[in-house]
N, C-alpha and C positions, 0 to 999 in steps of 0.2 A: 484830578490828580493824574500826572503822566507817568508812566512807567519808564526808569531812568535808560533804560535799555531802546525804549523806542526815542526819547529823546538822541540818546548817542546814535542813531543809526541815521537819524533825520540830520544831525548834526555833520554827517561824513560828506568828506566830498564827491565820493564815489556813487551814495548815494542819489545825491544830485544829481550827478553824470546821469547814472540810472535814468532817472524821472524824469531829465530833458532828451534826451535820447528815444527813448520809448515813447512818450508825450510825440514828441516829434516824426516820429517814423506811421504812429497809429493816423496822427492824423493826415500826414499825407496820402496815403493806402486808402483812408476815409474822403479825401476828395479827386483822388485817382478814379477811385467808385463811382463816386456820386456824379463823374464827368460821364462813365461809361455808359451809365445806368440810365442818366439823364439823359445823352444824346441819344440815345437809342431809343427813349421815347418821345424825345421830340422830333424824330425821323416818323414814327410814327404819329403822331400828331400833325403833322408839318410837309412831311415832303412822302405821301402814300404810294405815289407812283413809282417812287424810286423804290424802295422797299416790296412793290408788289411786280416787279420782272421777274419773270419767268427764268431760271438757268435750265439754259439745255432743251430737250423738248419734251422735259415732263414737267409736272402740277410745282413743283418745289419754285418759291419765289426766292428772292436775293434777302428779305426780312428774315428765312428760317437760320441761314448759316451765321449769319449777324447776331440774332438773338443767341446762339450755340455758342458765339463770341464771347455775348455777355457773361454767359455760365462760367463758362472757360476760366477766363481774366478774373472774374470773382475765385475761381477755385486757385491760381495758382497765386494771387495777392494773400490769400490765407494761407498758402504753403509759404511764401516768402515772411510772413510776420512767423509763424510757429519755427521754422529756420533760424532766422535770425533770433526770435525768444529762448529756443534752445541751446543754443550759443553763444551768442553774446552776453544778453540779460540774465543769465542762469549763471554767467560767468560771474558777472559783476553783481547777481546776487548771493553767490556763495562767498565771495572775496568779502564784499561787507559784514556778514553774516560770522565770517571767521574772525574775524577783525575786532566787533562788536560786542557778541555773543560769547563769554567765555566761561 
């Protein structure tokens, strides 16, 4: 038995929005990642040399600033989904919610 409330909400077109939206945005972020993450160890796997240059004339190779890369890009794609979720989707889940829910 569905609860008539989740139905009408499922039934909004806002909703929708919602879900294609968000659907949409997580998974791009998700193979934005998976390209980073990936090349960065197929560089390791694949091309050592390049990766094990020396910068400068101490011990630090050109792999450490690269890897610091990968951190990085993961850290500000999670700032950029929490961003945009408390914003936009917060937006369009309160609007539904008022709408909906009374």
């Amino acid at each position: 038995m569905t609860d008539p409330v989740v139905a009408r909400i499922r039934a909004n077109p806002k909703y929708q929005e919602l879900k294609a939206k968000r659907n949409r945005f997580g998974w791009t972020l998700t193979v934005a990642m998976l390209v980073v993450y990936f090349g960065y160890i197929s560089l390791i796997a694949f091309n050592k040399e390049f990766l094990s240059q020396k910068i400068g004339a101490g011990v630090t190779s050109l792999g450490i600033p690269i890897g610091m890369g990968v951190i990085l890009f993961t850290v500000l794609i999670t700032g950029l989904y929490v961003r945009r979720a408390n914003n936009e989707f917060d937006r369009l889940t309160r609007e539904i919610l008022e709408k909906e829910v009374k």
